[in-house]
NUSEVEX-552791 format. One record per residue: chain; x negated, y negated, z negated of N, C-alpha, C in turn; residue in three letters; residue number from 1. Coordinates in pm, whole numbers. Layout:
BEGIN
R	ch	nx	ny	nz	cax	cay	caz	cx	cy	cz	aa	i
R	A	X	Y	Z	X	Y	Z	X	Y	Z	Ala	NUM
...
This chain:
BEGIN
R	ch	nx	ny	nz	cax	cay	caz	cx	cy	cz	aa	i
R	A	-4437	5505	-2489	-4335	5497	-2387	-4360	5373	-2302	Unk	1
R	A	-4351	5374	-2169	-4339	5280	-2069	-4272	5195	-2087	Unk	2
R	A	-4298	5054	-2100	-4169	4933	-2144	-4071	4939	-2039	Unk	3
R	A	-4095	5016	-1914	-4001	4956	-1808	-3879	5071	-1858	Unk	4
R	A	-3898	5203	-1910	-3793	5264	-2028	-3722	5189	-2105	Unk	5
R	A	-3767	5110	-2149	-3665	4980	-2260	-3620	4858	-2189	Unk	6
R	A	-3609	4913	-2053	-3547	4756	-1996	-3393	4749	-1994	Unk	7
R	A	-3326	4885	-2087	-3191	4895	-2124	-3127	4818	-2255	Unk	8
R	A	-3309	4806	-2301	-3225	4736	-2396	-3187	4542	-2426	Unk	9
R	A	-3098	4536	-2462	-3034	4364	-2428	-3151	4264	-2507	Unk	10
R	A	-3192	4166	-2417	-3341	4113	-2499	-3273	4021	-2583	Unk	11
R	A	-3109	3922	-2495	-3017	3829	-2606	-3131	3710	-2568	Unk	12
R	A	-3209	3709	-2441	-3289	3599	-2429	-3367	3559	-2536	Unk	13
R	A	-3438	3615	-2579	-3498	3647	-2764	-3619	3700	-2715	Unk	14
R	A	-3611	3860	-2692	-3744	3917	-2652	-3798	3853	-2499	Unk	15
R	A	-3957	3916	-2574	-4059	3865	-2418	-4115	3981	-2391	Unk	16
R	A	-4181	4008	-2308	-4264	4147	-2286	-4373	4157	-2384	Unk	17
R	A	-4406	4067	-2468	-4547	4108	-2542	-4412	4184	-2619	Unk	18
R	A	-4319	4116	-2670	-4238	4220	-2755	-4168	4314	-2772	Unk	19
R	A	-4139	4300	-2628	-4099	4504	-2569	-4260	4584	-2598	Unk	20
R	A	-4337	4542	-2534	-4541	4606	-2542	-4532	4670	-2714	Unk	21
R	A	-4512	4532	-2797	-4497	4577	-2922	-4435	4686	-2995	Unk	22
R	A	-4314	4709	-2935	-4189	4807	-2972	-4203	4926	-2888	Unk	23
R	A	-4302	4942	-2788	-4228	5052	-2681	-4288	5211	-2758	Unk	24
R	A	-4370	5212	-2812	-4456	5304	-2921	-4318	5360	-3020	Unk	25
R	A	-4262	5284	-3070	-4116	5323	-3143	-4025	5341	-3085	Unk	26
R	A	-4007	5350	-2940	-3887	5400	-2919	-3963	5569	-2820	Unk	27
R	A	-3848	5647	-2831	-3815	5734	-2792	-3708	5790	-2634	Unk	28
R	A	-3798	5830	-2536	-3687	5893	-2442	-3599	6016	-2447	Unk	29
R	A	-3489	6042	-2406	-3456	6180	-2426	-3366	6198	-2335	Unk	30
R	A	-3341	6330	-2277	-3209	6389	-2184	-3156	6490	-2254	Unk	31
R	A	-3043	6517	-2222	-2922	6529	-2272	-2853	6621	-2142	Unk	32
R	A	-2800	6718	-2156	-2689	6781	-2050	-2590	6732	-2060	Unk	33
R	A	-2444	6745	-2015	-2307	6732	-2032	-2332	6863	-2105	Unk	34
R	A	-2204	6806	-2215	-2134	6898	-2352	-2255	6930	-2444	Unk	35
R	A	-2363	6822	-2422	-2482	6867	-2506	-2440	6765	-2662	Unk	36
R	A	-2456	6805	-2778	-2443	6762	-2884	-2555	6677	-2902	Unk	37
R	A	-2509	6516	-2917	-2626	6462	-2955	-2626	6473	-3143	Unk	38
R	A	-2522	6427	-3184	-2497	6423	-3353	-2378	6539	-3349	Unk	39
R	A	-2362	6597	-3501	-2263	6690	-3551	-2274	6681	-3691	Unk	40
R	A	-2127	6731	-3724	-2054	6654	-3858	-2200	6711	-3936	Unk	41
R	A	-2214	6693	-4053	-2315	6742	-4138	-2422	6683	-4133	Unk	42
R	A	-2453	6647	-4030	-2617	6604	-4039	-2601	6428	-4051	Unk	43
R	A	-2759	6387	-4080	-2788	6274	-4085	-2902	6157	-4007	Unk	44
R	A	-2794	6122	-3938	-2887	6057	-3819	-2919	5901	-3869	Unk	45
R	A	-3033	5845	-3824	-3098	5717	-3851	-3153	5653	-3730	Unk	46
R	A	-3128	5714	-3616	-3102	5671	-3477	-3041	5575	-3431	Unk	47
R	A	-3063	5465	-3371	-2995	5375	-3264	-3054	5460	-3160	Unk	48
R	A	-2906	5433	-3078	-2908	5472	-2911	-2875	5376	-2865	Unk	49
R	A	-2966	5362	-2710	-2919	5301	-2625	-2885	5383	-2482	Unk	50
R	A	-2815	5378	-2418	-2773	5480	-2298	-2826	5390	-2180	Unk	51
R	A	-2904	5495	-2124	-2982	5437	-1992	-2888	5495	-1863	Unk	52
R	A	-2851	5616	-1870	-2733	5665	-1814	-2627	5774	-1822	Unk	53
R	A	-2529	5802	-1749	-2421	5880	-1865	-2306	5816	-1894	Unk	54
R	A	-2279	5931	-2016	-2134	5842	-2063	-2174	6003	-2221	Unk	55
R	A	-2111	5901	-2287	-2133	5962	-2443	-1988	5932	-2500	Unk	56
R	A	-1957	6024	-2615	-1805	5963	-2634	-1811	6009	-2824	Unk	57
R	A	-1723	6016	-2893	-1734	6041	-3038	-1612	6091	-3030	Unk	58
R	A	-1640	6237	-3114	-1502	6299	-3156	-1500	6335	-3278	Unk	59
R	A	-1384	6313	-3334	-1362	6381	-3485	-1336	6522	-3493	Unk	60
R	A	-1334	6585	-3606	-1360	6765	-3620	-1206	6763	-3592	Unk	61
R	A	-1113	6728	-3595	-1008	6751	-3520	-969	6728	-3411	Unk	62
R	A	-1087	6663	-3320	-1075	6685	-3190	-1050	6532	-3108	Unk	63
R	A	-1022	6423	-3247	-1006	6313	-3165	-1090	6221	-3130	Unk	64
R	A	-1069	6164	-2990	-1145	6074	-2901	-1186	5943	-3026	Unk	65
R	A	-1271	5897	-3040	-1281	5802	-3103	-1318	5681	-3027	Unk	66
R	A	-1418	5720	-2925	-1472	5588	-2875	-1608	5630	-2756	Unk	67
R	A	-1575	5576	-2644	-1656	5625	-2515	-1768	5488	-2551	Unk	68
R	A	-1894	5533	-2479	-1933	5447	-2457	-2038	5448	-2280	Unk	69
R	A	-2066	5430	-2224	-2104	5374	-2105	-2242	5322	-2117	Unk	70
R	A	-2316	5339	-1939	-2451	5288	-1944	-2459	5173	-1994	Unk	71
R	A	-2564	5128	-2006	-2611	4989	-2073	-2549	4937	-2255	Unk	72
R	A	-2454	5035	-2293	-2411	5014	-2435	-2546	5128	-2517	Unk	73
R	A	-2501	5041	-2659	-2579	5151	-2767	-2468	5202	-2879	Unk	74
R	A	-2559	5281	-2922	-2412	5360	-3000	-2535	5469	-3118	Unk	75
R	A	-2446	5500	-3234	-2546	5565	-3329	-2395	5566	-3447	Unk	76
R	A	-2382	5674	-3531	-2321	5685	-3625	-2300	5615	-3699	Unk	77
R	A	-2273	5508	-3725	-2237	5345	-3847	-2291	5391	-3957	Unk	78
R	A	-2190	5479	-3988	-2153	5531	-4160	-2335	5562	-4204	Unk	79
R	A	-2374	5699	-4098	-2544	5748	-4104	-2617	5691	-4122	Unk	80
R	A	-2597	5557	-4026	-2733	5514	-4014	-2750	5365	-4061	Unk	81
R	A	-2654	5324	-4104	-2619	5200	-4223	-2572	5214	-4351	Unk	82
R	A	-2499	5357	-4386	-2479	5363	-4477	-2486	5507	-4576	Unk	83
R	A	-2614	5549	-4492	-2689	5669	-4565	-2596	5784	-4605	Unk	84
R	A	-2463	5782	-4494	-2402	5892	-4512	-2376	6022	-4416	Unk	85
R	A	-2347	6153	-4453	-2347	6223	-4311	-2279	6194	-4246	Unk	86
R	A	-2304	6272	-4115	-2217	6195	-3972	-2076	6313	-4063	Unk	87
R	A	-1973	6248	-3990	-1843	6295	-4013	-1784	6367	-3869	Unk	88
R	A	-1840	6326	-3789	-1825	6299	-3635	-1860	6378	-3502	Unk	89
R	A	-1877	6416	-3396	-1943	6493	-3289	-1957	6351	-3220	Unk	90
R	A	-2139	6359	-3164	-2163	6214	-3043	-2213	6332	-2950	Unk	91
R	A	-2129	6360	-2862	-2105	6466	-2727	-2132	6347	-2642	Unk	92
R	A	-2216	6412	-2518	-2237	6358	-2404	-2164	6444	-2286	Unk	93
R	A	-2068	6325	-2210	-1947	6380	-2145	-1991	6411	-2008	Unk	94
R	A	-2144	6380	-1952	-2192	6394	-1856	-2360	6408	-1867	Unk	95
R	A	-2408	6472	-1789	-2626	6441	-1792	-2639	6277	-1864	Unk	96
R	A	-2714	6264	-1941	-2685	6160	-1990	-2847	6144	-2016	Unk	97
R	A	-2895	6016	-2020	-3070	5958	-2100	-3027	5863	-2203	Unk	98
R	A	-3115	5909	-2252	-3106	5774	-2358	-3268	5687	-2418	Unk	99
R	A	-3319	5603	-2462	-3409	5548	-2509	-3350	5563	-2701	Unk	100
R	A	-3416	5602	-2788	-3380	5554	-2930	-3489	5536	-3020	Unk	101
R	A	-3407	5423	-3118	-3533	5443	-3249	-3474	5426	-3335	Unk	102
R	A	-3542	5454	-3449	-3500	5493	-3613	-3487	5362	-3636	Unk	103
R	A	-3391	5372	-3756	-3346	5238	-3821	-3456	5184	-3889	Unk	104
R	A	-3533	5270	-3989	-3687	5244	-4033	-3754	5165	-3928	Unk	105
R	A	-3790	5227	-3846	-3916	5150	-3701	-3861	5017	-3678	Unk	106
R	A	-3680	5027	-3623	-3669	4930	-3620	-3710	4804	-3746	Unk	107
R	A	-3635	4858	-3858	-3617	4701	-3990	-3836	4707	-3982	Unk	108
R	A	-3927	4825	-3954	-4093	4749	-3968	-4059	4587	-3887	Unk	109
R	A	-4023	4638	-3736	-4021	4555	-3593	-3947	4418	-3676	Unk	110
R	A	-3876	4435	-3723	-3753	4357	-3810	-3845	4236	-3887	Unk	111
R	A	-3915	4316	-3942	-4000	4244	-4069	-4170	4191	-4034	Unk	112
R	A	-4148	4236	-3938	-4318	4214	-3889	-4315	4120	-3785	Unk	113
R	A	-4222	4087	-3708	-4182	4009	-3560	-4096	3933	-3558	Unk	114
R	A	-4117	3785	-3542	-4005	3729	-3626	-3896	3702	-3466	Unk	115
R	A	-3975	3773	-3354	-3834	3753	-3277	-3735	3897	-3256	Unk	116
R	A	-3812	3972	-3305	-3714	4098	-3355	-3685	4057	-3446	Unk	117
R	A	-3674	3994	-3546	-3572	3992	-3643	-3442	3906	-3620	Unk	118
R	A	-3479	3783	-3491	-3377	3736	-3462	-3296	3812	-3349	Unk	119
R	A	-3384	3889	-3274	-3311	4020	-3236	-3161	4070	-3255	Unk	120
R	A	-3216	4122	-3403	-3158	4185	-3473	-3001	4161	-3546	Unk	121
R	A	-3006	4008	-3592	-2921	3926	-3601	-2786	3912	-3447	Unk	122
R	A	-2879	3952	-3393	-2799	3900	-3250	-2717	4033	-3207	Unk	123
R	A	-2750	4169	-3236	-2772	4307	-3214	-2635	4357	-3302	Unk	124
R	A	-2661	4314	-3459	-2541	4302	-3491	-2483	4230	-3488	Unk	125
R	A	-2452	4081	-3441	-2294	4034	-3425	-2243	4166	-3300	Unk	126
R	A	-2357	4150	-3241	-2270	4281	-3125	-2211	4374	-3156	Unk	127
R	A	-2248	4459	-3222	-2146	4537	-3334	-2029	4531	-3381	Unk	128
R	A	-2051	4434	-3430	-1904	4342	-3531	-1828	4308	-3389	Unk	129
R	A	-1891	4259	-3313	-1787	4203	-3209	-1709	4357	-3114	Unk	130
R	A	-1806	4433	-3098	-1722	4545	-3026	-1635	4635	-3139	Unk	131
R	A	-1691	4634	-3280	-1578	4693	-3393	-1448	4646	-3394	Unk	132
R	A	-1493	4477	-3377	-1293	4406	-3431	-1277	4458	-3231	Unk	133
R	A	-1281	4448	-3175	-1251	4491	-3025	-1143	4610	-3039	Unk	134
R	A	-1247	4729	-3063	-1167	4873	-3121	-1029	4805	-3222	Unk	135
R	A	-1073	4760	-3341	-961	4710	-3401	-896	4690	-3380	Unk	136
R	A	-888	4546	-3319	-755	4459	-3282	-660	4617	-3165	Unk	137
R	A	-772	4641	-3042	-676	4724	-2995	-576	4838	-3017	Unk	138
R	A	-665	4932	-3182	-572	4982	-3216	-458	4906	-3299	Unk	139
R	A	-468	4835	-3375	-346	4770	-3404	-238	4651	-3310	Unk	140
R	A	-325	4601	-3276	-231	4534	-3164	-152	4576	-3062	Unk	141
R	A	-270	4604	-2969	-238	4688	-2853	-130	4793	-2841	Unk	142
R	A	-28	4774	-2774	40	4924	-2762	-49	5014	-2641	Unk	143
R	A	-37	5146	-2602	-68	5247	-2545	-118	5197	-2434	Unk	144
R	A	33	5115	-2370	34	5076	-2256	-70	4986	-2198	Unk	145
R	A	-99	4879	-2292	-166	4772	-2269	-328	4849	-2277	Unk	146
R	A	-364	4903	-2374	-486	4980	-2407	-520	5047	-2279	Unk	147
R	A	-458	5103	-2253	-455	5159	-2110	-477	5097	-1963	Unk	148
R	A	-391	5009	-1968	-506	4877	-1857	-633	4808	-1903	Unk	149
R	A	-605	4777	-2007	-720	4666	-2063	-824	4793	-2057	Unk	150
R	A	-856	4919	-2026	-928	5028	-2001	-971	5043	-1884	Unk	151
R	A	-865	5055	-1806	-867	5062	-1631	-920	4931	-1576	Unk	152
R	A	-906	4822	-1639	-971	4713	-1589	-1101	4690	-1612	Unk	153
R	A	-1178	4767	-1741	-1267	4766	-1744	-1396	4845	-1670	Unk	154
R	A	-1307	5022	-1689	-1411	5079	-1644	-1284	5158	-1563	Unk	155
R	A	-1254	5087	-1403	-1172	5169	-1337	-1229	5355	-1258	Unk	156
R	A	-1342	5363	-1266	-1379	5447	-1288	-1390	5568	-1356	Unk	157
R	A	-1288	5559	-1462	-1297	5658	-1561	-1215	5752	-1530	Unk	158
R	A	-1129	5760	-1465	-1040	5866	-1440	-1119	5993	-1319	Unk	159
R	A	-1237	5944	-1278	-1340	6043	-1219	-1439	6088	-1342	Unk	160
R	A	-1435	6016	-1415	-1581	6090	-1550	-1497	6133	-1661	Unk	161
R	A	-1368	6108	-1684	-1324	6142	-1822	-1212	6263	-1809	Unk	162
R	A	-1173	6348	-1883	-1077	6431	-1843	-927	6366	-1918	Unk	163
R	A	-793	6361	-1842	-699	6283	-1881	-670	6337	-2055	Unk	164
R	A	-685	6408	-2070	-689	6497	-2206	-749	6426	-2313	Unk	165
R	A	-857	6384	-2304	-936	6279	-2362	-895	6123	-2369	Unk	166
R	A	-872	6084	-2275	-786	5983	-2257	-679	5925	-2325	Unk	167
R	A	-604	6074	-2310	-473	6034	-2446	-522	6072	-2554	Unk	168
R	A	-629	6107	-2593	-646	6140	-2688	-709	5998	-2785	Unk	169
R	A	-804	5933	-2691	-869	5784	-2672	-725	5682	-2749	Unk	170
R	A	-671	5676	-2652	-537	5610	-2683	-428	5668	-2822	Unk	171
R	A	-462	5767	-2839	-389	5806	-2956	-218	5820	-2902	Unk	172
R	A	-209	5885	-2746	-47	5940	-2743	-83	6090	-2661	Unk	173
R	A	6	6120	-2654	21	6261	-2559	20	6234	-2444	Unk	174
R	A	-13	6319	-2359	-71	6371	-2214	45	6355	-2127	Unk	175
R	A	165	6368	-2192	287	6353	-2114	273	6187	-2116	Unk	176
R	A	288	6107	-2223	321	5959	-2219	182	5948	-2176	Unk	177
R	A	95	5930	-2173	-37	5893	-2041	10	5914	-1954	Unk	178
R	A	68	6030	-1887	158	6051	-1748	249	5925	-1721	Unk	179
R	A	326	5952	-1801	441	5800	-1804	361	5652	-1799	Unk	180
R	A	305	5666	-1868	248	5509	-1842	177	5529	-1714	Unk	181
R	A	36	5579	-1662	11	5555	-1556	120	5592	-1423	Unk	182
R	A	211	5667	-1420	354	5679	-1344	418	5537	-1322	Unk	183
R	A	433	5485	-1395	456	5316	-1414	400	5229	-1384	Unk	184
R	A	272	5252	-1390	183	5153	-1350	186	5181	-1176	Unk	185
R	A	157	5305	-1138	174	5338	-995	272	5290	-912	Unk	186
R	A	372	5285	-949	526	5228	-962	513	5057	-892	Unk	187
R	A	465	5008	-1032	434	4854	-1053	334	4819	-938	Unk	188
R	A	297	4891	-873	145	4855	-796	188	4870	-625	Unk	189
R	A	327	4944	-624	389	4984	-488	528	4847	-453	Unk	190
């Protein structure tokens, strides 16, 4: 693969190009349609993704939004691919979507053979941990309302790529109170 393919992924001022050169052999390109299944419950993925473009989202077999993610983020099943269990999950792509990926294997060789991929790596997961307690804190802290701006402020865009259905579903209320809150907010803004 062409290194200029892996220029999605975050170097954390760590990597150099001899060490993208090094890695670009292990990673993988791929496209994706909208409503194309990247993961489904049952199987077992060992994949890191990184999204070059798109929007990818995670749903549970009952249908709920778990967690969007956006160009320039990576995303891969936790449980699968850290903890050798099946996905539980659907990783649906909500639009044409690319991605660059590599196996958790290729990666921990890169890991163990390169000592600035391994500090990489270190750096790769605090990122993790830091966007997990993120999700966290917001579901417990956060009420609806607030989740809901602290959303719109981020990616005000989403109400053209996401369907509102999803949304409340994201947020964990009904389609009517998504109505109400952004009704309010419209309100607040006049």
């Amino acid at each position: 693969m062409k290194t200029d393919s892996l220029s999605i992924i975050p170097t954390y001022n760590i990597l150099k190009k001899e060490d993208m050169i090094l890695a670009s052999e292990l990673f993988t390109h791929k496209s994706f349609k909208k409503n194309d299944n990247i993961l489904k419950p049952g199987s077992n993925s060992k994949n890191i993704y990184f999204l070059i473009s798109g929007l990818v989202y995670s749903q549970s077999i009952d249908e709920k939004i778990n967690w969007y993610e956006f160009e320039g983020q990576s995303f891969a099943d936790i449980e699968s691919v850290f903890f050798n269990k099946k996905c539980e999950q659907y990783i649906r792509c909500a639009e044409n979507s690319q991605v660059v990926y590599i196996t958790k294997n290729d990666l921990l060789e890169l890991v163990n053979t390169n000592h600035n991929w391994s500090i990489w790596y270190v750096s790769f997961l605090e990122e993790i941990i830091q966007r997990l307690y993120f999700y966290y804190q917001n579901l417990l802290v956060k009420d609806a309302s607030q989740r809901y701006s602290e959303l719109m402020g981020l990616h005000p865009e989403i109400l053209q790529r996401i369907p509102l259905g999803h949304i409340s579903s994201y947020l964990g209320i009904s389609q009517v109170s998504l109505s109400r809150i952004r009704a309010g907010k419209q309100k607040k803004k006049a």
